[in-house]
C-alpha positions in Angstrom: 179.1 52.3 103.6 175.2 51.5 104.5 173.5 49.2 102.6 171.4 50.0 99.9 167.3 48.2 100.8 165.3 48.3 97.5 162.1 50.7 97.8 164.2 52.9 100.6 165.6 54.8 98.3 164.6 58.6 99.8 164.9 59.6 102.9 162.7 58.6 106.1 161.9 62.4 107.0 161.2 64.7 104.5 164.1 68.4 104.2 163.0 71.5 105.7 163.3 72.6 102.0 160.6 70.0 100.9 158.3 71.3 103.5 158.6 74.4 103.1 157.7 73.7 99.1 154.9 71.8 100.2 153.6 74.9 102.7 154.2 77.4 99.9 152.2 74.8 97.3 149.3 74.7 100.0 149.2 78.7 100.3 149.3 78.7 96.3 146.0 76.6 96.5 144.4 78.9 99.1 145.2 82.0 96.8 143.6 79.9 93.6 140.6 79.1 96.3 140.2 82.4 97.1 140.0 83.8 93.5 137.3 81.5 92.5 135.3 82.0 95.6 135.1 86.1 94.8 134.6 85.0 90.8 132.0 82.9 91.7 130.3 85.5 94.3 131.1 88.3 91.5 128.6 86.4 89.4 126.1 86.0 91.5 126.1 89.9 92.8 126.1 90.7 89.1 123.0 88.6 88.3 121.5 90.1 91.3 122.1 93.5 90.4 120.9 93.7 86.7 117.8 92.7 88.6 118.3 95.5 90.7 118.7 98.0 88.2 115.3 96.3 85.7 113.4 97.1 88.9 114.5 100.7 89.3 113.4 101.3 86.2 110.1 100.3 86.8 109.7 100.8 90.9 106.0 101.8 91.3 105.4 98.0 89.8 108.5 96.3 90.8 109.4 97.5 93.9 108.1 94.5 95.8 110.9 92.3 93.8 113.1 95.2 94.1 113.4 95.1 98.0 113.2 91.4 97.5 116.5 91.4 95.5 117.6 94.2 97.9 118.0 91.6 100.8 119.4 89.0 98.7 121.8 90.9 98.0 123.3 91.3 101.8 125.0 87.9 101.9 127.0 87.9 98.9 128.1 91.8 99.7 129.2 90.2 102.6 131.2 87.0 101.1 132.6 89.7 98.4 134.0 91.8 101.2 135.4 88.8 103.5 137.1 87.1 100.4 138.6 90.8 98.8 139.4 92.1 102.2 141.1 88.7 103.2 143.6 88.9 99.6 144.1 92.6 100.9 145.4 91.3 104.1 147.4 88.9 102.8 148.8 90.7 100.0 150.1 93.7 102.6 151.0 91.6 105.5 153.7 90.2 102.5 152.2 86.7 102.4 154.2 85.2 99.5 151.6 83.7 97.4 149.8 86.4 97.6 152.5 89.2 96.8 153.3 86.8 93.6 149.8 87.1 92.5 150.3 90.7 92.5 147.6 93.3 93.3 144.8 95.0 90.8 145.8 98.0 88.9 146.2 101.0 90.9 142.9 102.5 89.5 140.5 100.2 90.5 142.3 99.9 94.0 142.0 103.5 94.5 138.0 103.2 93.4 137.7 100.3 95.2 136.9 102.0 98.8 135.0 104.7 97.0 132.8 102.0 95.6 133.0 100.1 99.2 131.2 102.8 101.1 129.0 103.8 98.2 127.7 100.4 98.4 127.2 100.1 101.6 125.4 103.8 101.9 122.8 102.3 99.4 121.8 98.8 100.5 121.8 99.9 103.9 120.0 102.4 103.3 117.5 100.4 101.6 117.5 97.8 104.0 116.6 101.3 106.3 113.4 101.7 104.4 112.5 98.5 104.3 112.2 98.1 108.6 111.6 102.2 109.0 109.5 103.3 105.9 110.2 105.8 103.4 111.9 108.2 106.0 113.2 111.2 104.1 116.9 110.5 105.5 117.3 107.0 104.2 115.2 107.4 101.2 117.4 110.9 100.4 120.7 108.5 100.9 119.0 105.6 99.2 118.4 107.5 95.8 121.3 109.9 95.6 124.2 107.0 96.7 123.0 105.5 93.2 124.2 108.4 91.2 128.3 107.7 91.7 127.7 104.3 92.5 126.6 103.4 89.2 129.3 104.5 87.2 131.6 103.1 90.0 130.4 99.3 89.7 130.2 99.6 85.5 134.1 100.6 86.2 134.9 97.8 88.2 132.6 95.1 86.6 133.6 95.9 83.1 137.5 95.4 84.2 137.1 92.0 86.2 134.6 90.4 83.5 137.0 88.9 81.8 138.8 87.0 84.7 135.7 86.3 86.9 135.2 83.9 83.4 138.5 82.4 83.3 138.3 81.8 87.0 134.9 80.3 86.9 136.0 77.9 83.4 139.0 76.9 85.6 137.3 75.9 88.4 134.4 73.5 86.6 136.9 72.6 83.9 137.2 68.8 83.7 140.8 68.7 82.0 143.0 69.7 85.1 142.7 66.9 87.4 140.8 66.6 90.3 143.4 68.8 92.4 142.3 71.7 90.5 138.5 71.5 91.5 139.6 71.2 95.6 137.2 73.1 97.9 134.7 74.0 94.5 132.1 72.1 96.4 132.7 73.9 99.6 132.6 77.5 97.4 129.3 76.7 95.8 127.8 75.8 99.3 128.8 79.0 100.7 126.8 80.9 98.1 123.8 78.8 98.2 123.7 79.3 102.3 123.9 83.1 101.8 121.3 83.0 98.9 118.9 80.7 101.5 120.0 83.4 104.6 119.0 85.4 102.3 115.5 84.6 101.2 114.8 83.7 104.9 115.6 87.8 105.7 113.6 88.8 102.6 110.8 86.5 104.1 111.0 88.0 107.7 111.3 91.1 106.7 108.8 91.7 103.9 105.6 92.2 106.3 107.5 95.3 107.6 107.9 97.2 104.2 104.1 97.0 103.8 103.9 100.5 104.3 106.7 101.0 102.0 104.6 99.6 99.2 101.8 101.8 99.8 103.3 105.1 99.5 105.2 104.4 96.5 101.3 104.0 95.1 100.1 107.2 96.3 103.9 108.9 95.5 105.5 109.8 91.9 109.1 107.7 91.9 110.8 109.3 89.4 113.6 107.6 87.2 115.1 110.7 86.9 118.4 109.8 89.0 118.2 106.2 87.7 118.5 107.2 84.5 121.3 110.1 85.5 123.6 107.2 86.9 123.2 105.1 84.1 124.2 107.5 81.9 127.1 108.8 83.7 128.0 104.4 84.3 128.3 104.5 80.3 129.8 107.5 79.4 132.2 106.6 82.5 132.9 103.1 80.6 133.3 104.6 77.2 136.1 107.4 78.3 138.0 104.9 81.2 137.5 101.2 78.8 138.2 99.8 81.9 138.5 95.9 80.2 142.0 97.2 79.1 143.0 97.7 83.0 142.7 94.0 83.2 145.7 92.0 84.8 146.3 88.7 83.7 147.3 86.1 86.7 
């Protein structure tokens, strides 16, 4: 029988069982990662677009700030749709740790592409106007995407509040160890360097909607559809309560 040697007492190489725990802990991480990299993008598109919808109120005073926040906006879309899309990928290509996780409710992933290419009708549009000029087309697009895009983003904000919070207290919580917090750093810098892409774009491209400024002074920009979309976002929120479709993870 082999000798037992003091502080040998597991084995050299680790079991194929081990590993695989240890790859399944790491894909558990990335999932976590992932969560808190869209809650943390969430907030920042939400902060961005209250400003958005202050400004469109108010458009023949604001709409300098209001294309400003416009191109901000194009980098965290972007992030958004890269970190979403990739958990979409992973959850229907049957990645384990993802398919635990589970997937949103089946209403919000059935508005989900609705509100997808609603928002990508309207900021593109209104990046249009900013290098074209109020062209009837894209201002047309611009103006009328609002109307089902609103109640469409009070839908899906108002139902992933709650856990965009949790996700952000987890990840700056001191109290869970320092494993917790991996890769926080590396999520904050990706949403400062789209924020700084950002402003760079706005810079470049302000010059060009010069012209854009000066018909909305010489043109009545009514709030008429604003107004229309925010109504229809809070009568949309008050019949669906869309903070009940929730799912805990």
């Amino acid at each position: 029988m082999p000798a037992h040697i003091p502080g040998n007492e597991f084995p050299e190489h680790t079991s194929a069982a081990m590993h695989l725990e240890h790859k399944d802990e790491e894909k558990h991480v990335g999932v976590i990662g992932n969560e808190r990299l869209t809650a943390l993008v969430s907030l920042v598109l939400l902060v961005l677009i209250i400003v958005e919808l202050v400004t469109s109120a108010f458009l023949r005073i604001w709409l300098p700030a209001h294309t400003v926040v416009g191109v901000l906006l194009v980098g965290p879309l972007l992030v958004k749709m890269g970190s979403t899309g990739w958990r979409f990928l992973r959850y229907y290509t049957r990645t384990p740790a993802y398919v635990r996780r589970g997937p949103p409710p089946l209403v919000l992933r059935v508005l989900g592409p609705m509100l997808l290419v609603t928002t990508l009708v309207m900021v593109g549009s209104g990046i249009g106007l900013v290098v074209t000029g109020p062209t009837q087309p894209f201002l047309l697009a611009h103006v009328f995407s609002a109307l089902p895009w609103l109640p469409l983003m009070a839908v899906h904000s108002l139902a992933h509040l709650q856990q965009v919070k949790r996700r952000l207290a987890d990840d700056w919580s001191t109290q869970q160890g320092p494993r917790s917090q991996i890769g926080r750093g590396l999520r904050l810098g990706v949403n400062l360097g789209v924020l700084l892409l950002g402003v760079i774009g706005a810079w470049l491209l302000f010059p060009a909607a010069i012209p854009l400024f000066a018909w909305s002074q010489a043109n009545v920009i009514g709030v008429g559809p604003f107004l229309v979309g925010m109504g229809a976002a809070l009568l949309v929120g008050l019949i669906t309560q869309p903070w009940k479709m929730e799912k805990v993870g």
